[in-house]
Backbone as CSV, one residue per row, in Angstrom:
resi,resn,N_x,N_y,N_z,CA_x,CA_y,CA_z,C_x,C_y,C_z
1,UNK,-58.005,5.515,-30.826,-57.700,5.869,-29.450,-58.917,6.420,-28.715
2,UNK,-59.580,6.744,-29.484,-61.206,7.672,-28.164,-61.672,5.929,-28.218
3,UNK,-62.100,5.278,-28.838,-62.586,4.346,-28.490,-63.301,3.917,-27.291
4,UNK,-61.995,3.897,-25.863,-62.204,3.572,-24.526,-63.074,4.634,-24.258
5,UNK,-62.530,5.988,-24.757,-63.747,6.870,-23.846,-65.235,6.716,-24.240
6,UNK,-65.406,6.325,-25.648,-66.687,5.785,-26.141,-67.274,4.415,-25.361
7,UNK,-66.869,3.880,-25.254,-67.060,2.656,-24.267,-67.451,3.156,-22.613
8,UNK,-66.504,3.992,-21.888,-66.337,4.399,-20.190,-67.775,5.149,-20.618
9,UNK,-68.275,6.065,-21.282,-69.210,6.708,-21.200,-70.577,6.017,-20.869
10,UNK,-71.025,5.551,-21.699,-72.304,4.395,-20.841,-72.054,3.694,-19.248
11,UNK,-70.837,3.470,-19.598,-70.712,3.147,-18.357,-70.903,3.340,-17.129
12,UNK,-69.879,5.372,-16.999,-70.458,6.362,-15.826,-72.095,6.640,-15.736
13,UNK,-72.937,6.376,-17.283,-73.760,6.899,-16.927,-74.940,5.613,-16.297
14,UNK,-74.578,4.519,-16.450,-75.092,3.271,-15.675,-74.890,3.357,-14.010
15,UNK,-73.706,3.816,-14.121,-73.115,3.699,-12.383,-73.988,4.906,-11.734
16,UNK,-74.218,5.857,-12.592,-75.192,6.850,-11.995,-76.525,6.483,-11.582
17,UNK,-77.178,5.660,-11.931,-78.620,5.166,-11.830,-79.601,5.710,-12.131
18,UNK,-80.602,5.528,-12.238,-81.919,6.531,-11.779,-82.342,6.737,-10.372
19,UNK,-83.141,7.903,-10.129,-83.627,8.624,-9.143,-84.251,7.880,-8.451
20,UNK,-84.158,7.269,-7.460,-85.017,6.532,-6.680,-85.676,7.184,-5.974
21,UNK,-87.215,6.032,-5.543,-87.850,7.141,-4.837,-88.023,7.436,-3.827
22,UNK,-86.811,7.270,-2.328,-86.105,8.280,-1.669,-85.795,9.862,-2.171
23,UNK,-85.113,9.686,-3.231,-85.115,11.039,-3.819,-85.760,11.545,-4.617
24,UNK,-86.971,11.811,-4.663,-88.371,12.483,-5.029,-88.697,13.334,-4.106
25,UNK,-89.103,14.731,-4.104,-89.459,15.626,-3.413,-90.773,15.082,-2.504
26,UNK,-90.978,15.136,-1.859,-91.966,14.336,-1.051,-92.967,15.970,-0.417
27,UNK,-94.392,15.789,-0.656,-95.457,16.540,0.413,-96.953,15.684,0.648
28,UNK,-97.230,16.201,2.172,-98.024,15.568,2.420,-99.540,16.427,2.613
29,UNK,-100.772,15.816,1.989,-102.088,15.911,2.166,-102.658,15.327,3.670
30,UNK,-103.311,16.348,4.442,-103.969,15.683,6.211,-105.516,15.774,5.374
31,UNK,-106.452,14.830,5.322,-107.618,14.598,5.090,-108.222,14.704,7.037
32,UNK,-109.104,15.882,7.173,-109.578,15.856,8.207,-110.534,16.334,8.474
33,UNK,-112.076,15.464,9.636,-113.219,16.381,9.066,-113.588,16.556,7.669
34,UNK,-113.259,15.162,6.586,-113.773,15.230,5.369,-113.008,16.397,4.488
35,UNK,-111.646,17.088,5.103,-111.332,17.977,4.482,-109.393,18.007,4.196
36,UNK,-109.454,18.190,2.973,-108.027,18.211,2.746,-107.046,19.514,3.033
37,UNK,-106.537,19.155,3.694,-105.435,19.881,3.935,-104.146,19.921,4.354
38,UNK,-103.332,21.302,3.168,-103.855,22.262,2.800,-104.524,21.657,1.591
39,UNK,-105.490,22.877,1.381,-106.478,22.892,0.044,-105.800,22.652,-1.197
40,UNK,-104.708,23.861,-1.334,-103.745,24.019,-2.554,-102.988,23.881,-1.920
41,UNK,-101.792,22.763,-3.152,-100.469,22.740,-2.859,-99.542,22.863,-4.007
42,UNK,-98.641,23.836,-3.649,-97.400,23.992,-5.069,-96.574,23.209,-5.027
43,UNK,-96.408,22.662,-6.149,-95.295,21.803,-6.520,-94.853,22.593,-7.873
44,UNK,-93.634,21.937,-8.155,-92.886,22.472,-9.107,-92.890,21.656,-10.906
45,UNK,-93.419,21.823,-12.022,-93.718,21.347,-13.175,-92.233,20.400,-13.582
46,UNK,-92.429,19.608,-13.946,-91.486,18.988,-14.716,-90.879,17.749,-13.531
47,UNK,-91.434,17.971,-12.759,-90.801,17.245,-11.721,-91.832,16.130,-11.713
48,UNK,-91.418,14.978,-10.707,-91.905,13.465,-10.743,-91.717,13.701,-8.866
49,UNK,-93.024,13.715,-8.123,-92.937,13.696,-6.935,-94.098,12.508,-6.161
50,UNK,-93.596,12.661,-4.819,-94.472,11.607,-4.094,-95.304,12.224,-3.206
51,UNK,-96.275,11.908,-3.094,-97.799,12.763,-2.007,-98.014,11.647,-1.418
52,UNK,-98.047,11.885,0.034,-98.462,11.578,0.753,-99.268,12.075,1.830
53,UNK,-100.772,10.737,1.356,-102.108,11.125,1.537,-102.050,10.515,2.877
54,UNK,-102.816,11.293,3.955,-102.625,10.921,5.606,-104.339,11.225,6.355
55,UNK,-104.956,9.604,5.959,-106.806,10.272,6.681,-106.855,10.115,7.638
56,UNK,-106.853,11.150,8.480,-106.837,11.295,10.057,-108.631,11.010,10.606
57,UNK,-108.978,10.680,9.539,-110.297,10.467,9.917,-110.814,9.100,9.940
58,UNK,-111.829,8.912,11.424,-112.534,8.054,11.210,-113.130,6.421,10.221
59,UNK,-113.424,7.202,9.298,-113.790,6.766,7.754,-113.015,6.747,6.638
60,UNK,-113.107,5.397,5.972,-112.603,5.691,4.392,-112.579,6.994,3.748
61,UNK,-111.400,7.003,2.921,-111.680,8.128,1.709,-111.119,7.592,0.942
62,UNK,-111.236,8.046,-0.719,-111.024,7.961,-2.010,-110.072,9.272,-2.248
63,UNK,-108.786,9.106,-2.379,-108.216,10.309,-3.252,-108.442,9.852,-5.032
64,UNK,-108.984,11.174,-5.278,-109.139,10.993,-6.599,-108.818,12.101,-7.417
65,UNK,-107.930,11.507,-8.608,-107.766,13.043,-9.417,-108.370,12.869,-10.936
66,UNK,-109.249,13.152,-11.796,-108.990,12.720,-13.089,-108.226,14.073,-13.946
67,UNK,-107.993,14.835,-13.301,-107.172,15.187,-14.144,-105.462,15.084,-14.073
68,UNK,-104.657,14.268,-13.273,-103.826,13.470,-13.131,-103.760,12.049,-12.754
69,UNK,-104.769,11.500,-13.153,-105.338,10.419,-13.458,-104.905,9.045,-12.408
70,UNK,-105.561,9.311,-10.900,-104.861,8.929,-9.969,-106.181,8.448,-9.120
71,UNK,-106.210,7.285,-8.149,-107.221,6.522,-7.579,-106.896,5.885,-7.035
72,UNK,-107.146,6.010,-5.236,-106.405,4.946,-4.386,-107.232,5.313,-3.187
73,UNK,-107.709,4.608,-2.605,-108.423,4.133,-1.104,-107.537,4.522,0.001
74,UNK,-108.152,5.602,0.683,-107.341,5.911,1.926,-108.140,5.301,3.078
75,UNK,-107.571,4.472,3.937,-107.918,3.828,5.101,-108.255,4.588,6.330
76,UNK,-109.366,4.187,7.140,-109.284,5.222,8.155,-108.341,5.024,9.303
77,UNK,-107.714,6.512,9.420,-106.171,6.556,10.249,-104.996,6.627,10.333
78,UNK,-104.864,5.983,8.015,-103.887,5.694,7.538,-102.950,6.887,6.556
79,UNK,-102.220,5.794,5.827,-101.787,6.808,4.584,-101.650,6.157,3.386
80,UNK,-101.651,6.823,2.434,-100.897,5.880,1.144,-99.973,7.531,0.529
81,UNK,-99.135,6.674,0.072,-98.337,7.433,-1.099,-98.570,7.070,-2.480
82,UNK,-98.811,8.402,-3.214,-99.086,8.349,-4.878,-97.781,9.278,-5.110
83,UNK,-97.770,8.487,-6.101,-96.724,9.139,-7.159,-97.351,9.742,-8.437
84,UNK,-96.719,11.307,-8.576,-97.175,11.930,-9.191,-96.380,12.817,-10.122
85,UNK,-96.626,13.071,-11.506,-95.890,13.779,-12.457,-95.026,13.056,-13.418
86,UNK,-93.712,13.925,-13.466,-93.789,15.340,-14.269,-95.199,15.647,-14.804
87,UNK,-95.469,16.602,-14.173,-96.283,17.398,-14.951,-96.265,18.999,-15.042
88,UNK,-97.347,19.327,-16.554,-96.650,20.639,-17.214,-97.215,21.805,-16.171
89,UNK,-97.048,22.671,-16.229,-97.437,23.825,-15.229,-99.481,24.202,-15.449
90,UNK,-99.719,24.631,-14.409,-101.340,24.270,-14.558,-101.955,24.061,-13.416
91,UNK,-103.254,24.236,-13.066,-103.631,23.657,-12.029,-104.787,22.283,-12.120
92,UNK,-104.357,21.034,-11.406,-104.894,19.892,-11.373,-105.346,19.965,-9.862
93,UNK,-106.931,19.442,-10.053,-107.926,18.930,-9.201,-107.833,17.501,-8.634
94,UNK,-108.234,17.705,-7.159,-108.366,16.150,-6.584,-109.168,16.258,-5.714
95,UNK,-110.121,15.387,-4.971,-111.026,14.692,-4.368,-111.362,13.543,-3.954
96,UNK,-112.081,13.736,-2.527,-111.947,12.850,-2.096,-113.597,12.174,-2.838
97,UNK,-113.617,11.307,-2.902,-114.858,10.826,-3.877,-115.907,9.860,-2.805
98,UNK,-115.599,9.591,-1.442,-117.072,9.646,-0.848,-117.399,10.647,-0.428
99,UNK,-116.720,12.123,-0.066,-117.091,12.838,0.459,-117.020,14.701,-0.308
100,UNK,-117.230,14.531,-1.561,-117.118,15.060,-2.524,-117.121,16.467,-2.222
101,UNK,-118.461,17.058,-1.489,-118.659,18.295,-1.319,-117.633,19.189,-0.399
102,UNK,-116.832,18.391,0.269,-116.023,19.086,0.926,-114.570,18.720,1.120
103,UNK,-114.494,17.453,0.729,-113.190,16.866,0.692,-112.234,17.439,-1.040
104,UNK,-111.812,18.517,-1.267,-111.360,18.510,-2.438,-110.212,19.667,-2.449
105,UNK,-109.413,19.583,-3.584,-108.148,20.573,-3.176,-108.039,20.936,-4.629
106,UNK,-106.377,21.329,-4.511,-105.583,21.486,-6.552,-104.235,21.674,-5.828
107,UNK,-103.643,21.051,-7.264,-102.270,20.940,-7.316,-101.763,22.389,-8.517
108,UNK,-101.220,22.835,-7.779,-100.817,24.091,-8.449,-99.578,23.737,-8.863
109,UNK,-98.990,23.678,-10.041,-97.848,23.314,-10.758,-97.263,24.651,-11.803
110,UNK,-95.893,25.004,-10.791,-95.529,26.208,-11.659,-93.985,26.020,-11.533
């Protein structure tokens, strides 16, 4: 007799889906004047979120992180979205990589 409920169980949990990424906590980076901002941004560890990078500038930029291991060409004017995480609590570095000396931030994860 449990049988059926052994069976319905995969089931509800199929009909549930995964998290799409509408529902990902979403924040956004303004690259301006070669400069990101804000500098630092908190996000929360364990989580899987979307950044969205916005270069209000002129010129290309490079968001770059190697320590969340991330690389994508920002257009001048434009945006891109990276997807980022779960990751463990810590702080991770990013930069913009033509404009190194001043374009750079951290992801504060707590």
């Amino acid at each position: 007799m449990k049988l059926p409920f052994l069976v319905a169980a995969p089931m509800l949990l199929a009909l549930a889906g995964p998290a799409t990424a509408n529902d990902l906590p979403e924040y956004t980076l303004v690259i301006k004047d070669h400069v990101y901002q804000p500098s630092e941004l908190k996000v929360p560890a364990g989580t899987k979120f979307k950044l969205v990078v916005r270069n209000e500038d002129p010129t290309p930029e490079e968001f770059e992180s190697t320590d969340f291991n991330r690389e994508k060409i920002v257009l001048p004017n434009s945006s891109i979205i990276v997807y980022v995480g779960p990751l463990r609590a810590g702080t991770y570095g990013f930069f913009g990589d033509f404009h190194q000396a001043t374009a750079k931030g951290r992801l504060i994860v707590e």
